[in-house]
N, C-alpha and C positions, 0 to 999 in steps of 0.2 A: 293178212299174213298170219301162218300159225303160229301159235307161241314157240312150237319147237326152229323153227326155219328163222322168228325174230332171232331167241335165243342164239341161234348160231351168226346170224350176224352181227350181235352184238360179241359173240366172241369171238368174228376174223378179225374188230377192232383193232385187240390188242398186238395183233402183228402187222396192223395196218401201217405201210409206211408214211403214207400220204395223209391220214390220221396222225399219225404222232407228229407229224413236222408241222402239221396245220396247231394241233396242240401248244408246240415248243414255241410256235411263232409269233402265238395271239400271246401268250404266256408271257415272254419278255416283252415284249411289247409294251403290254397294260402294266406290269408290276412295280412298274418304278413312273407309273406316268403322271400317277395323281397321287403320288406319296405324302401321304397326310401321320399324323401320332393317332388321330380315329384308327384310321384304316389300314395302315402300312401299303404291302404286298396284294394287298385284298383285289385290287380294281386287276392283278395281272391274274390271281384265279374266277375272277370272273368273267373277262374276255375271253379267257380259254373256255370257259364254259359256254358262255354262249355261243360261241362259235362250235361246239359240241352238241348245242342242245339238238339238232334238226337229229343228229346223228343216232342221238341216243332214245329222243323219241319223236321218229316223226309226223308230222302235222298234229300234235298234240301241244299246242300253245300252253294251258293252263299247266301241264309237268314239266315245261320249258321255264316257266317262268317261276314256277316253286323251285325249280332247281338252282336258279339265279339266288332266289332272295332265300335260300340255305344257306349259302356263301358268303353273303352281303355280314360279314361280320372280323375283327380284326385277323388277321393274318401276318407272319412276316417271318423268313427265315432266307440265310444265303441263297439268293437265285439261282443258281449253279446247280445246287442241292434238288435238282428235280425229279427225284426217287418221294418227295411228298406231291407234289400237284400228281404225279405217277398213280400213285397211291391212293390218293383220293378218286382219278379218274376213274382206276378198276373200281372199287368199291359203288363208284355212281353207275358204273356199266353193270355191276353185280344187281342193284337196287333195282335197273330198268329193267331187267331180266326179272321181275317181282322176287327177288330175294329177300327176307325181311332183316334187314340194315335201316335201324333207324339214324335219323339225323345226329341225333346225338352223340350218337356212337362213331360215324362219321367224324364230324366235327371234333370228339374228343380223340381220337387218332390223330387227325392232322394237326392240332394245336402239340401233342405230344413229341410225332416226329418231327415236326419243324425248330422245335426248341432244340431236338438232341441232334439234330442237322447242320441247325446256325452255328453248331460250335463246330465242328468240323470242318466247314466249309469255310468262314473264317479264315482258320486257322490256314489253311491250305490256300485259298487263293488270296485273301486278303495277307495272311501273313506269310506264303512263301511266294507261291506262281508268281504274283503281280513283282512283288522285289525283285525277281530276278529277271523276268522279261526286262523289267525296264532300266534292271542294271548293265543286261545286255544291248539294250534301245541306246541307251547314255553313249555304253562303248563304240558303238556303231556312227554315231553323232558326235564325236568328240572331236571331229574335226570338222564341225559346221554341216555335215550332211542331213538331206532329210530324208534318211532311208532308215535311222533310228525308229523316229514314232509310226512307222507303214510296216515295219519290223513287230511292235510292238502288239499293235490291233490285229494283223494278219495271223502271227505265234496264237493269241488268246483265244480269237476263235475260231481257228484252226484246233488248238488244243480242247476249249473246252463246249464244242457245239458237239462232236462226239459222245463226250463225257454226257452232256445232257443228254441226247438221244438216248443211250445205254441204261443209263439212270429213270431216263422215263419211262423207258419200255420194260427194265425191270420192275417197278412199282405197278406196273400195268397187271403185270402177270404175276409177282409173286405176294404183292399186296402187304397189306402191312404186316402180319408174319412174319414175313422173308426178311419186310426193313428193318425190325427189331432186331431180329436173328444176328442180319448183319452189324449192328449197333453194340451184339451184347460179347460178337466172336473175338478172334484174336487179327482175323484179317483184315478189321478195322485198324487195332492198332500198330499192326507190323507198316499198315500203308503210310499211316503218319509219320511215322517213325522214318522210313524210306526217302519217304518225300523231304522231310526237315533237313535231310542228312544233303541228299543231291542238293537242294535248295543252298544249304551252306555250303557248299563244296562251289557251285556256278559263283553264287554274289560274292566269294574272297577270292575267287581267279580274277572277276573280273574288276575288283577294288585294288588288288593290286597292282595289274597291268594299267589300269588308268588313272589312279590316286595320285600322285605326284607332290608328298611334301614337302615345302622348302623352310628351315631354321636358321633364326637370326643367327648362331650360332653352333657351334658343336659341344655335343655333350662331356663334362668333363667324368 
């Protein structure tokens, strides 16, 4: 295969459907499977990778398996947040296409946007989505039903397997640039802003309607 006809197929990847869900799948997967304080998140960019390597170069074992133990190092930010494993991917698609992208430079990228990731992500599903999903789960179940917690898993990733796909494939393509960009704009913070506000608005409708406290007596 010619370099030019490689090169293009290494860049139908990144609209590649079937590619990115193969990506997002091995991704969650691995990343919380062998969660160590070594390694965190590591083992879920590495299953993604391997499961990539045939793609990115194939029948070439030895740039398969350098591309593995490139990785083979700590890792760890909101799973959710996958505009970094995004981001890394294009950069290794850029590299296989003999772009000169060293490791390093690699490597210092994704340790950077994962740290300015994890707080973002956090904050939004660890500290709103998930509250509120499951303040409306509660509501649902508050009279013994078990339609709360099938409520609960169905909303999350319903909501956020989308969100990852978009995030992947934007890092795919707009690379670490583009994530920065988005990190440094104001459309980052009008979104958190947004979200905190619905987020408080849903868990006090629903704290009220099913709170119910009772006092030993009345206030004088």
């Amino acid at each position: 295969m010619s370099n030019v006809d490689n090169n293009a197929r290494l860049d139908a990847l990144k609209n590649d459907r079937k590619f990115i869900n193969k990506c997002l799948i091995h991704y969650f997967w691995g990343d919380t499977a062998c969660f160590t304080f070594e390694m965190m998140m590591a083992p879920g960019m590495i299953e993604m990778l391997i499961k990539a390597g045939e793609d990115l170069y194939p029948g070439d074992q030895a740039k398969q398996v350098e591309l593995i133990q490139n990785h083979n190092v700590f890792y760890n930010t909101q799973p959710n947040m996958t505009i970094v494993p995004g981001t890394v991917m294009g950069m290794e698609i850029e590299r296989a296409k003999g772009n000169d992208i060293p490791n390093d430079v690699i490597q210092a990228i994704k340790a950077a946007l994962a740290g300015s990731f994890a707080g973002i992500g956090d904050s939004i599903v660890q500290g709103i989505v998930v509250p509120t999903l499951l303040s409306i789960g509660m509501g649902i179940s508050a009279n013994g039903s078990g339609l709360g917690p099938i409520f609960v898993w169905l909303a999350f990733f319903g909501i956020f397997w989308p969100v990852a796909y978009y995030l992947f494939k934007l890092g795919l393509n707009v690379g670490a640039d583009g994530a920065s960009a988005l990190l440094e704009g104001e459309l980052k913070d009008r979104f958190v802003n947004a979200i905190t506000i619905l987020g408080c608005i849903v868990v006090g409708a629903v704290t009220a309607s099913t709170v119910n406290p009772q006092f030993a007596g009345s206030l004088q």
